[in-house]
N, C-alpha and C positions, 0 to 999 in steps of 0.2 A: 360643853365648851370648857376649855382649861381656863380656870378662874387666876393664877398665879403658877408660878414656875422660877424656881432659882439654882444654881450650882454653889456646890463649894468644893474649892480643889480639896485634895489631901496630901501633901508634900512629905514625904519619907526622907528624899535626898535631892540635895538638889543636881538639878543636870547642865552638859554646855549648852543645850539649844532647846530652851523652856518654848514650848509652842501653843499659842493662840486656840482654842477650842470654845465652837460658836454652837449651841445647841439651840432643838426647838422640838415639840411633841404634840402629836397630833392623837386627837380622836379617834376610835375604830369605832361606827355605831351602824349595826344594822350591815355588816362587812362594808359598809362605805369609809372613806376618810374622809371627817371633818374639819372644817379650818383649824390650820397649824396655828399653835402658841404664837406669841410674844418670841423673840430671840432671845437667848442668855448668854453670855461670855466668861469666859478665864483661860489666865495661864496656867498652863502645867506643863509640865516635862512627861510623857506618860510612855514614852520607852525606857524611862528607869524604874526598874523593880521596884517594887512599894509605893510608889505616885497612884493617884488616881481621883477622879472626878465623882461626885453623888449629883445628880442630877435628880428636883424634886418637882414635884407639881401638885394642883388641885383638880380634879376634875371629874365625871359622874358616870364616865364610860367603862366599861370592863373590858377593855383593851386597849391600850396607848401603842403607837408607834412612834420613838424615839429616831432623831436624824442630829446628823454632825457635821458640821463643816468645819474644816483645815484649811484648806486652799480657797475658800468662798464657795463651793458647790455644796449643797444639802447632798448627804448619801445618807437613806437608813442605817441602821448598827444593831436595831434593835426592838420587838415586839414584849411588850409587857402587860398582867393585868396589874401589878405592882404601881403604887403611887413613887414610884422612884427607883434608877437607874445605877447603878455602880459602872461608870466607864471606865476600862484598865487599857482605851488605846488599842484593841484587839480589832481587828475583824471578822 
């Protein structure tokens, strides 16, 4: 179970239309998905070079799947066995 989870943007430059980014990282245990974290929020602008989001957590599984929401839909972006995420915005 993810015990804690936080982001912190990284601001290079700032941009015209700084956009809302809502994370949450779930469990791989056993190839099942276990319940998703807690939510996290911030702004960034992350279509300007150099921006980008760390997304962190705690937790006991050896594979996380990381999810993002822009518009309010969860989409994955990202499988890791890494306690944390570099978001640069990419799909």
């Amino acid at each position: 179970m993810i015990s804690r989870i936080g982001v912190q943007p990284v601001i290079a430059s700032m941009g015209g239309a700084a956009g809302r980014q809502t994370y949450r990282v779930a469990e791989i245990v056993e190839g099942e998905e276990a319940e998703p974290s807690n939510d996290v929020s911030c702004t960034n602008d992350l279509s300007v070079e150099g921006n980008f989001n760390i997304v962190h957590w705690s937790g006991e599984a050896e594979l996380f799947r990381i999810y993002r929401a822009t518009g309010g839909i969860f989409e994955m972006i990202a499988e890791t066995a890494e306690s944390r995420f570099i978001d640069v915005g990419e799909e």
